[in-house]
SESE-560739 format. One record per residue: residue number from 1; residue in three letters; x, y, z of N, C-alpha, C, O, CB in turn. Coordinates in pm, 1 decimal, decimal comma. Glycine has a CB too. Layout:
N
  num  residuo        nx        ny        nz       cax       cay       caz        cx        cy        cz        ox        oy        oz       cbx       cby       cbz
  NUM      ALA         X         Y         Z         X         Y         Z         X         Y         Z         X         Y         Z         X         Y         Z
...
! end
This chain:
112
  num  residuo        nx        ny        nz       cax       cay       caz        cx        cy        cz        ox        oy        oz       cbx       cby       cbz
    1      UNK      84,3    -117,7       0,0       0,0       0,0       0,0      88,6     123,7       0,0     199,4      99,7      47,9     -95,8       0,0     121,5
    2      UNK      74,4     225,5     -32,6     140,9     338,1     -82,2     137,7     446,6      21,3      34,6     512,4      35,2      81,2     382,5    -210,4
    3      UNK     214,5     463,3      74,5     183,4     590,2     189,7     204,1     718,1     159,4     204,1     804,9     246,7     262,8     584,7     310,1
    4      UNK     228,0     748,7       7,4     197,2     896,8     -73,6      46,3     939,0     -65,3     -52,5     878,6     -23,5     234,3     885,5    -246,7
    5      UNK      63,5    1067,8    -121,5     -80,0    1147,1     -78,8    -163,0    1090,0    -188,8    -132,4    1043,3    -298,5     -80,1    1335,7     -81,2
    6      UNK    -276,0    1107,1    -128,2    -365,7    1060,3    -217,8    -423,1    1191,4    -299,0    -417,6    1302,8    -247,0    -476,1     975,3    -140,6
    7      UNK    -482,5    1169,2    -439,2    -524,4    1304,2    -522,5    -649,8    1315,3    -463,3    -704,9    1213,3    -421,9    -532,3    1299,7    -697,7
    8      UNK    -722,2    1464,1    -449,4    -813,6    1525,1    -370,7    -912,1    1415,5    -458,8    -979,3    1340,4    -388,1    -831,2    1710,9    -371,7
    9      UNK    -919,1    1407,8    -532,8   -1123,5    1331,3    -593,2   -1080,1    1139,3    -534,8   -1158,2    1044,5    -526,0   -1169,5    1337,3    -907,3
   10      UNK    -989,6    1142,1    -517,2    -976,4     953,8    -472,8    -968,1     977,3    -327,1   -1024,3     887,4    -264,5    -807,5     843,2    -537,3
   11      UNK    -902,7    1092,4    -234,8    -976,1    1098,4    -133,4   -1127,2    1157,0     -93,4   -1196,8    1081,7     -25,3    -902,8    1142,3     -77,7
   12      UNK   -1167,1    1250,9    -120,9   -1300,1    1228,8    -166,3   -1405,6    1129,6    -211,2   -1513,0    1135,2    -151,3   -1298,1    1276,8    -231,2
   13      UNK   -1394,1    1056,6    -289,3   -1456,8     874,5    -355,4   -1421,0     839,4    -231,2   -1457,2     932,3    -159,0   -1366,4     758,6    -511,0
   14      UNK   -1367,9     753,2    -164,5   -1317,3     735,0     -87,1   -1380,1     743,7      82,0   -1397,4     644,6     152,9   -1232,6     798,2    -130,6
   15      UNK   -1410,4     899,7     126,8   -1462,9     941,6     229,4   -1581,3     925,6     183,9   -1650,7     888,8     278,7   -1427,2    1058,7     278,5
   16      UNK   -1654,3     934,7      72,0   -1786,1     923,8      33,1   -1887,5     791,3      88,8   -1990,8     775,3     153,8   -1772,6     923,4    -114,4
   17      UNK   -1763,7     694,9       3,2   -1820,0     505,1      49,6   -1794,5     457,7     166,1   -1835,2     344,3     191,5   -1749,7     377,8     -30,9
   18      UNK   -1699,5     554,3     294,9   -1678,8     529,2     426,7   -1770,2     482,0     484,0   -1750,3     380,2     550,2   -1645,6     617,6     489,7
   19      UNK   -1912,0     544,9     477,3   -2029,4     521,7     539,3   -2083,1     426,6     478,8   -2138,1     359,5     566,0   -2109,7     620,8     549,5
   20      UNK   -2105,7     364,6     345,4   -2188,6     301,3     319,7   -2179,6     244,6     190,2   -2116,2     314,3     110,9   -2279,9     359,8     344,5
   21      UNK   -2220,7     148,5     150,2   -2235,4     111,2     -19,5   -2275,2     287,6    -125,6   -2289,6     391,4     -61,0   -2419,6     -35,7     -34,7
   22      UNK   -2282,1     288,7    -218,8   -2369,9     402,9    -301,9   -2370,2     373,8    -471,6   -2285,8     293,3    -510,9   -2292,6     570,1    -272,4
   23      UNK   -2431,3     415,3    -540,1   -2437,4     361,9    -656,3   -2320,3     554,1    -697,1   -2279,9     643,2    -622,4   -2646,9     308,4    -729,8
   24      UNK   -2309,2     526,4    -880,3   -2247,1     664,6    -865,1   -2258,1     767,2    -833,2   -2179,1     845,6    -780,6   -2222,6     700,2    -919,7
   25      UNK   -2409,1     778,8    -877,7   -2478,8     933,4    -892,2   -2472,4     973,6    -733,2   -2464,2    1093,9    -708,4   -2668,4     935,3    -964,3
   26      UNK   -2475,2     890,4    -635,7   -2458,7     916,8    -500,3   -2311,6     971,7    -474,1   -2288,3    1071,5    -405,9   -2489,5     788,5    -420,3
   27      UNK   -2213,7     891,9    -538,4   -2095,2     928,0    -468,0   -2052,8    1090,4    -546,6   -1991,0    1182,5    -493,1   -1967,6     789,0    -488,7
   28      UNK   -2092,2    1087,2    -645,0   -2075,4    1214,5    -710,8   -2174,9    1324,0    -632,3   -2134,2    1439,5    -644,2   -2112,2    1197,1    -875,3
   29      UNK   -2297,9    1308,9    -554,2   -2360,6    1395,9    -424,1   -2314,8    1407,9    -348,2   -2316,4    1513,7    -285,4   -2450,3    1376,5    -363,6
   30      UNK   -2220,1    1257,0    -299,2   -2153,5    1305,5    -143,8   -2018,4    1380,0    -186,3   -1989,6    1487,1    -133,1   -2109,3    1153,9     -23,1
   31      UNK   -1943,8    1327,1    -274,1   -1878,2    1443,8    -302,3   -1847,8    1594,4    -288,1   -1777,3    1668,4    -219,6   -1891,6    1439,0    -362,9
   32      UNK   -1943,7    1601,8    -395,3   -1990,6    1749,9    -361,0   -2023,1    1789,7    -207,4   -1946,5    1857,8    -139,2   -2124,2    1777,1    -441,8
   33      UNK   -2134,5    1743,3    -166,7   -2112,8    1745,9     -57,7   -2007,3    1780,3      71,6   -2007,4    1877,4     147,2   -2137,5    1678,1     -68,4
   34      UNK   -1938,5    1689,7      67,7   -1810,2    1678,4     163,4   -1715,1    1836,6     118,8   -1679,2    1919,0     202,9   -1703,5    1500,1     117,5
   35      UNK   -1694,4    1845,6      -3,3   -1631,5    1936,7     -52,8   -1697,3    2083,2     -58,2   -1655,6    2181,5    -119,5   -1599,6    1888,3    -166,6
   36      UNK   -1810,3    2071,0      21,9   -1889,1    2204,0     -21,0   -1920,0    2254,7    -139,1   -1942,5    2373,3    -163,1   -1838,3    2298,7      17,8
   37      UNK   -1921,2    2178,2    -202,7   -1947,5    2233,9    -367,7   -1846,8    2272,5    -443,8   -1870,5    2300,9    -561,3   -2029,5    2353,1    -381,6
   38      UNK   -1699,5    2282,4    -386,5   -1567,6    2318,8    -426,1   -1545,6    2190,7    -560,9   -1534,7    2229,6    -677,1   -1446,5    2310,2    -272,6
   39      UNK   -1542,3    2081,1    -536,2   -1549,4    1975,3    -603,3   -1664,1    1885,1    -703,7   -1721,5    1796,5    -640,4   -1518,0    1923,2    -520,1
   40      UNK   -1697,7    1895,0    -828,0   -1817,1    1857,1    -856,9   -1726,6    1783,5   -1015,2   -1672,9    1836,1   -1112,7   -1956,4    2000,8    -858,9
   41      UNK   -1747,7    1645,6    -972,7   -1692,4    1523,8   -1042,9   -1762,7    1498,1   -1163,9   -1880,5    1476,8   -1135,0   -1698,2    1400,8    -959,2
   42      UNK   -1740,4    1489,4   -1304,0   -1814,3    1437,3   -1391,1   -1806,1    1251,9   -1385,4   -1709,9    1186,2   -1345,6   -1764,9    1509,8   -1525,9
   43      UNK   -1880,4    1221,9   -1415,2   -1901,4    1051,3   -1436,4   -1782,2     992,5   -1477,4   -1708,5     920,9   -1409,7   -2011,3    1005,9   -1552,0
   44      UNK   -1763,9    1038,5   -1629,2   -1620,2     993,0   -1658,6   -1518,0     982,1   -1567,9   -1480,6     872,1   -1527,2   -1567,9    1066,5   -1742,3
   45      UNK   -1464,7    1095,1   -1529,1   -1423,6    1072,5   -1390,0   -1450,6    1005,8   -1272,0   -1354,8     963,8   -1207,2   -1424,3    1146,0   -1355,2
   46      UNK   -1521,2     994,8   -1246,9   -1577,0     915,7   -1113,7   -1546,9     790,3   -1153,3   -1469,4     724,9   -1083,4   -1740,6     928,0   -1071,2
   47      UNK   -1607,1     729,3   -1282,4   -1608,3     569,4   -1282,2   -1460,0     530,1   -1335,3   -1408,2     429,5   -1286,7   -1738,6     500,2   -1391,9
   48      UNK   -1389,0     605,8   -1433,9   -1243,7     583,7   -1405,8   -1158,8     579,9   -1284,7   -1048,6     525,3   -1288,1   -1192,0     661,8   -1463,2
   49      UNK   -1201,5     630,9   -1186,9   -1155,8     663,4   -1060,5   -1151,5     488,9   -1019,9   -1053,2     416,9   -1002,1   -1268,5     783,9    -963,4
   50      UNK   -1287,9     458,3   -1014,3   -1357,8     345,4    -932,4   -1313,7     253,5   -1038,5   -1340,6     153,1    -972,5   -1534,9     353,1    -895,1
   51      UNK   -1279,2     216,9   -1121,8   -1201,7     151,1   -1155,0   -1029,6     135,1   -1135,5    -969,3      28,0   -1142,5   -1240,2     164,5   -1243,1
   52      UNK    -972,0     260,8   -1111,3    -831,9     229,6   -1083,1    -839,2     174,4    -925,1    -761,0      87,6    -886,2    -728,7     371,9   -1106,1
   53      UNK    -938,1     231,7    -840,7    -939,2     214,2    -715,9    -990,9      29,0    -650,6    -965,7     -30,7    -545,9   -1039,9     341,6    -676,2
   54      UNK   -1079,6     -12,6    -790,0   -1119,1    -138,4    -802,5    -938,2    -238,8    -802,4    -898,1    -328,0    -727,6   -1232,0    -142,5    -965,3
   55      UNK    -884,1    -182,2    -899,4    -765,9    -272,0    -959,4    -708,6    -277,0    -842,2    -706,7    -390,5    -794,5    -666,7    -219,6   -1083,3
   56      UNK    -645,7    -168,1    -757,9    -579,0    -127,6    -614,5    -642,9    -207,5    -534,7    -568,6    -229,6    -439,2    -592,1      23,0    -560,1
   57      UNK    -819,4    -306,0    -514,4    -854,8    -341,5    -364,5    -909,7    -290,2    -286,2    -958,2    -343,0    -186,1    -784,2    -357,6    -299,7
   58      UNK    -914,3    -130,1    -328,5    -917,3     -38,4    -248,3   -1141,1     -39,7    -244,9   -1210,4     -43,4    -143,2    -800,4     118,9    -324,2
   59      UNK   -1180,9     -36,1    -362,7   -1342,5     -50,8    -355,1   -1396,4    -158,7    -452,3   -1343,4    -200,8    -555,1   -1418,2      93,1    -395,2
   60      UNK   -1517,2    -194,2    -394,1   -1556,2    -338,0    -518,9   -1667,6    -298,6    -533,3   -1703,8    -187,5    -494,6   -1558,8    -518,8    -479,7
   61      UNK   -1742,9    -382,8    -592,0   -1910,7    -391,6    -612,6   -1966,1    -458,4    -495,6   -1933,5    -568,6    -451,6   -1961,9    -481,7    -750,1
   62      UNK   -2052,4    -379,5    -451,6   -2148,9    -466,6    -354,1   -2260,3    -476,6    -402,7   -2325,6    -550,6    -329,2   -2173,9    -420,1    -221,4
   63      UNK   -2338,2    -432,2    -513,7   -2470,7    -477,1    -564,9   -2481,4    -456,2    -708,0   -2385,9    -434,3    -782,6   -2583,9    -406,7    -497,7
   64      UNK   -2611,5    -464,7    -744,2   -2651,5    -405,7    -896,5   -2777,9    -457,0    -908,0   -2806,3    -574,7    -885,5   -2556,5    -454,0   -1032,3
   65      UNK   -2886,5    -336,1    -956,8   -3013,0    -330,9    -933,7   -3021,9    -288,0   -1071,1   -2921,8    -243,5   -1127,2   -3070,1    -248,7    -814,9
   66      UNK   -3173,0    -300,7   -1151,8   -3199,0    -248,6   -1223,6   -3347,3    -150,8   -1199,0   -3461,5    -183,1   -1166,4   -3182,0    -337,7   -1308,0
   67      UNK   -3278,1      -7,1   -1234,4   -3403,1      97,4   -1171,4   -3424,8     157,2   -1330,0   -3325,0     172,0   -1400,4   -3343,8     247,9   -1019,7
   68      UNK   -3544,4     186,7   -1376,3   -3639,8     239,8   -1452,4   -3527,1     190,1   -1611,5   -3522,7     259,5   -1713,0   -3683,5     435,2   -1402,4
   69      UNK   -3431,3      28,9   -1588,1   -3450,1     -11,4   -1753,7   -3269,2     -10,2   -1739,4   -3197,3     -72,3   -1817,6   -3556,3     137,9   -1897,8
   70      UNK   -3226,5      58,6   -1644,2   -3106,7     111,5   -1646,1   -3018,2      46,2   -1501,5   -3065,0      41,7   -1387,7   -3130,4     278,7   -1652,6
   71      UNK   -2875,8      -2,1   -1545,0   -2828,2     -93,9   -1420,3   -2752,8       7,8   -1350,5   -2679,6      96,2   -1395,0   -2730,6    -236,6   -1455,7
   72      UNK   -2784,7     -21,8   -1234,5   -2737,6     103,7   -1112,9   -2634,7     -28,1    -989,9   -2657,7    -121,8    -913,4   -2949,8     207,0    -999,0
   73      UNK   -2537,0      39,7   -1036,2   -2426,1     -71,8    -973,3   -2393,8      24,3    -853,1   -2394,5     144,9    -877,6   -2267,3    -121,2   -1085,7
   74      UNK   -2361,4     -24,2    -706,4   -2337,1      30,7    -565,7   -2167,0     -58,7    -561,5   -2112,4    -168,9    -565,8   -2489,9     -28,7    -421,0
   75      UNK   -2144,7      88,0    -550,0   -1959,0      38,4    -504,6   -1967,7      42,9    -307,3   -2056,9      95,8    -241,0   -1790,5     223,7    -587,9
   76      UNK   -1855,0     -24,4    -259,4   -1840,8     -25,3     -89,2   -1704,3     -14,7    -111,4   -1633,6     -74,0    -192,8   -1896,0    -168,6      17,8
   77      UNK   -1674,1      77,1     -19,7   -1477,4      72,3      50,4   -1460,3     -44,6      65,6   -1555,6    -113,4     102,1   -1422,2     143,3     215,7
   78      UNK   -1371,6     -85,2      49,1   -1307,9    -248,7     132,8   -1236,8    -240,3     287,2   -1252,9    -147,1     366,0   -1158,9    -323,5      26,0
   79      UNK   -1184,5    -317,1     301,6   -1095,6    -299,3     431,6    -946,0    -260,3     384,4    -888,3    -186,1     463,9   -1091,5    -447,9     526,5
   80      UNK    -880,6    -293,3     281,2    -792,9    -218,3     189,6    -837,4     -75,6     187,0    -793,9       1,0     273,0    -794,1    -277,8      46,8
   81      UNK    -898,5     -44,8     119,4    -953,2     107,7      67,2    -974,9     177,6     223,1    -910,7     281,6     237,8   -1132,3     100,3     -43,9
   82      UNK   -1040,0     143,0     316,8   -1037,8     198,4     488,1    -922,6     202,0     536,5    -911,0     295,6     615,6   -1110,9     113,6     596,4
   83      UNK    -817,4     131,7     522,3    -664,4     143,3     578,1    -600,7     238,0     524,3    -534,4     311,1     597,9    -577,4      29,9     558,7
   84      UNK    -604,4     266,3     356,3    -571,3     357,0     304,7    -607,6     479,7     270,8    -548,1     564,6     204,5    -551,8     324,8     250,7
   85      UNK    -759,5     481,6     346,9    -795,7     630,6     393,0    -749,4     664,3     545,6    -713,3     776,4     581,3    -964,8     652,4     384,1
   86      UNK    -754,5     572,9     613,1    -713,4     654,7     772,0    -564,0     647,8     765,9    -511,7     698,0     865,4    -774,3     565,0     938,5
   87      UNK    -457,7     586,6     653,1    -302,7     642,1     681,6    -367,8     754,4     595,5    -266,8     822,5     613,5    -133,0     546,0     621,9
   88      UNK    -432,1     821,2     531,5    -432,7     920,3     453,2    -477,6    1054,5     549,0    -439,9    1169,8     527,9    -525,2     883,2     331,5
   89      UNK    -560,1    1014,3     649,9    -646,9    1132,9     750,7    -521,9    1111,6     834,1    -505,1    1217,0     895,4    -833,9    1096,1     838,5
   90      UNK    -422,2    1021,6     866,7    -299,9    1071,4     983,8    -223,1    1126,8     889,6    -139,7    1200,5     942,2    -206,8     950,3    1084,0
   91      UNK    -214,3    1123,0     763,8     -71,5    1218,4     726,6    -136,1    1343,7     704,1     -49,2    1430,1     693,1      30,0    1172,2     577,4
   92      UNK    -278,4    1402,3     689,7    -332,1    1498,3     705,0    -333,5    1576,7     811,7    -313,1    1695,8     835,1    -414,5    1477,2     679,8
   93      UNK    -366,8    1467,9     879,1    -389,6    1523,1    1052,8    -217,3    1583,0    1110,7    -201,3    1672,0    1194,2    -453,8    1340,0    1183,6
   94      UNK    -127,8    1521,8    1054,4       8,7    1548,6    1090,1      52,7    1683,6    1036,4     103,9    1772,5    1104,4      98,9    1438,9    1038,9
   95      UNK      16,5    1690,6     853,7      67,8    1835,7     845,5     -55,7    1946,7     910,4     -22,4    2059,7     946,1     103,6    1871,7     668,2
   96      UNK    -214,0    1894,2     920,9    -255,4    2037,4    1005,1    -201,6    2119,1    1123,5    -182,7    2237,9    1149,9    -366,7    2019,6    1053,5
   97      UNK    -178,9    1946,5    1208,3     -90,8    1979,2    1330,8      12,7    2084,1    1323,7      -7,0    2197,6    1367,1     -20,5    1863,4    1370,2
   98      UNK     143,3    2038,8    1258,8     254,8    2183,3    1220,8     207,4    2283,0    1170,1     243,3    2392,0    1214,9     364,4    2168,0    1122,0
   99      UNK     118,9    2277,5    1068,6      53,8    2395,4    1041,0     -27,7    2496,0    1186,1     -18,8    2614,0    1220,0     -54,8    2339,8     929,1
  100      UNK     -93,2    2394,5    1232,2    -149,3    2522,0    1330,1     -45,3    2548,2    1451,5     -46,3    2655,6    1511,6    -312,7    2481,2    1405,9
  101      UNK      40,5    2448,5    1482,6     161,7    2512,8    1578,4     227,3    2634,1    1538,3     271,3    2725,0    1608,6     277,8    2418,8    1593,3
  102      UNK     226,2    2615,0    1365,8     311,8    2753,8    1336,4     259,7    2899,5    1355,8     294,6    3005,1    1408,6     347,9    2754,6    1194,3
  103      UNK     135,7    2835,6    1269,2      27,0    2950,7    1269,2      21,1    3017,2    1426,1      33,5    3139,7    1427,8    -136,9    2880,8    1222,7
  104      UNK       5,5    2957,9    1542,8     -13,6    3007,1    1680,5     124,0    3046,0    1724,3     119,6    3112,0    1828,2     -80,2    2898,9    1778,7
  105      UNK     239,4    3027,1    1680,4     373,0    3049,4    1671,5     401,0    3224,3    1641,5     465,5    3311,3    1700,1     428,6    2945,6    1550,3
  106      UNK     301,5    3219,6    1498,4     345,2    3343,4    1464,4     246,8    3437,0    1487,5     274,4    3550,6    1448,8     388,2    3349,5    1337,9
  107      UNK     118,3    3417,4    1550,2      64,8    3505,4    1630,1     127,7    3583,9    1771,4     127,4    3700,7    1810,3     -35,4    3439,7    1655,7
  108      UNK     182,5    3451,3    1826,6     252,7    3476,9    1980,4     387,4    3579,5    1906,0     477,5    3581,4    1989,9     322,8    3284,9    2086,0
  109      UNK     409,4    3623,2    1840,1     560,9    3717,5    1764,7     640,0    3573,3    1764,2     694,1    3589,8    1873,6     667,8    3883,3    1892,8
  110      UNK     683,0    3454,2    1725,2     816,0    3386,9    1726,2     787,2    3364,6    1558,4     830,2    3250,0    1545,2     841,3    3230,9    1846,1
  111      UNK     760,7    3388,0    1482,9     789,2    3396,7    1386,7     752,9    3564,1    1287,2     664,4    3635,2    1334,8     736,3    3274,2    1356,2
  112      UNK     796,4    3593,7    1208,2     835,8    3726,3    1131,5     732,3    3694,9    1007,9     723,2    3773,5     913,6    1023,6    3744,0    1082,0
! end
């Protein structure tokens, strides 16, 4: 498993299926979502995503329904894909940390 950063839309995908199975059109809502609207994924994207992330282990298929004619497939994180989001929220959590030590650093005057 890779302990480099992950690109903002595969962490995003990612935090999306944390909670739960979703078909796309969902993960492309929670998306947005999570991101405040900063982030808004086209399909192409998304399902290329969920395919490199498929090859990695990282998410699979957990269902496939057919709604009004049309197959609506639900991806789930794996236990792969969950390991490699929470080393991803500690190397986050690590640079906020220095970041806000500094930041309160250079309020107190020790930094210029």
């Amino acid at each position: 498993m890779s302990d480099g950063a992950l690109r903002e839309p595969t962490f995003l995908i990612l935090t999306a299926l944390a909670a739960r199975p979703q078909h796309g059109y969902g993960i492309l809502r929670e998306v947005g979502k999570i991101s405040g609207g900063r982030v808004q994924l086209r399909a192409g994207t998304l399902y290329t995503a969920l395919d490199r992330m498929s090859t990695d282990g990282w998410v699979s298929v957990d269902r496939e329904e057919v709604v009004d004619g049309r197959l609506r497939r639900y991806y789930r994180l794996t236990e792969q894909g969950a390991a490699r989001l929470e080393a991803e929220v500690r190397r986050l959590r690590g640079h906020t940390r220095v970041a806000a030590q500094r930041l309160r650093a250079r309020l107190q005057g020790g930094m210029a």
